[in-house]
C-alpha positions in Angstrom: 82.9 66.3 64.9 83.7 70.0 64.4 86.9 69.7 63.4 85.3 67.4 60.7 83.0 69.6 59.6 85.9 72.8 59.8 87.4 70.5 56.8 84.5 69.9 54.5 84.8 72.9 52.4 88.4 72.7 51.9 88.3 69.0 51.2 85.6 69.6 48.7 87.7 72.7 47.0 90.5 70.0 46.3 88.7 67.2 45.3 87.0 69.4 42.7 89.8 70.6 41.4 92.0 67.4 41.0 88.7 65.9 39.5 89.1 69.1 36.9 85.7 70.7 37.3 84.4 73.9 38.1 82.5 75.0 41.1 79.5 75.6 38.0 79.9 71.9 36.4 79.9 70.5 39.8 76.6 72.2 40.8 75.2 71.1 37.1 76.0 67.6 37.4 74.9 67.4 41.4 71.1 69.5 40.5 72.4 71.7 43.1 72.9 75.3 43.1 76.3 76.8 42.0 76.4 79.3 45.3 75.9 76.2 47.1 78.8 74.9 46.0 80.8 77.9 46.4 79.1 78.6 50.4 80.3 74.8 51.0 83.8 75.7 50.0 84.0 78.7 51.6 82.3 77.5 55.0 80.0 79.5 54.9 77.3 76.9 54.8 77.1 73.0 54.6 75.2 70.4 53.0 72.3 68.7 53.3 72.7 64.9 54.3 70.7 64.9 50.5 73.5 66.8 49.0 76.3 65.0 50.9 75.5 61.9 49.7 75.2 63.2 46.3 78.7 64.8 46.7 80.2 61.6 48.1 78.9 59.2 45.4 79.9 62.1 43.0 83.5 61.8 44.1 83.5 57.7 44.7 83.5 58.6 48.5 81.8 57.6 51.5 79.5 59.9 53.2 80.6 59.0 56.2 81.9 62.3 58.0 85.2 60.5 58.6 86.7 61.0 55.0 86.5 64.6 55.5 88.9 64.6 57.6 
């Protein structure tokens, strides 16, 4: 599960990116905060399982920690 979890924020970063939105759109269009978004990223913090699921159905992903990876 860690090493999971050591790939969310990068995994996030690109799927941001090829979806063409900034870290501030992203946080807009999820109600979250933009430094969330950023701490996510950088690993410096991680969702909620509230946010997560927001970020998967965001993306057209499954919440399930497995598609992370």
């Amino acid at each position: 599960m860690t090493f999971i979890i050591q790939n969310f924020g990068p995994n996030l970063a690109r799927l941001r990116i090829e979806k063409g939105v900034s870290q501030t759109q992203l946080a807009e269009d999820l109600g979250i905060g933009k430094q969330s978004i950023s701490d996510y990223e950088k690993q410096k913090s991680y969702p909620t399982f509230a946010n997560l699921d927001k970020i998967a159905e965001y993306f057209n992903a499954n919440s399930n920690p497995t598609i992370w990876n």
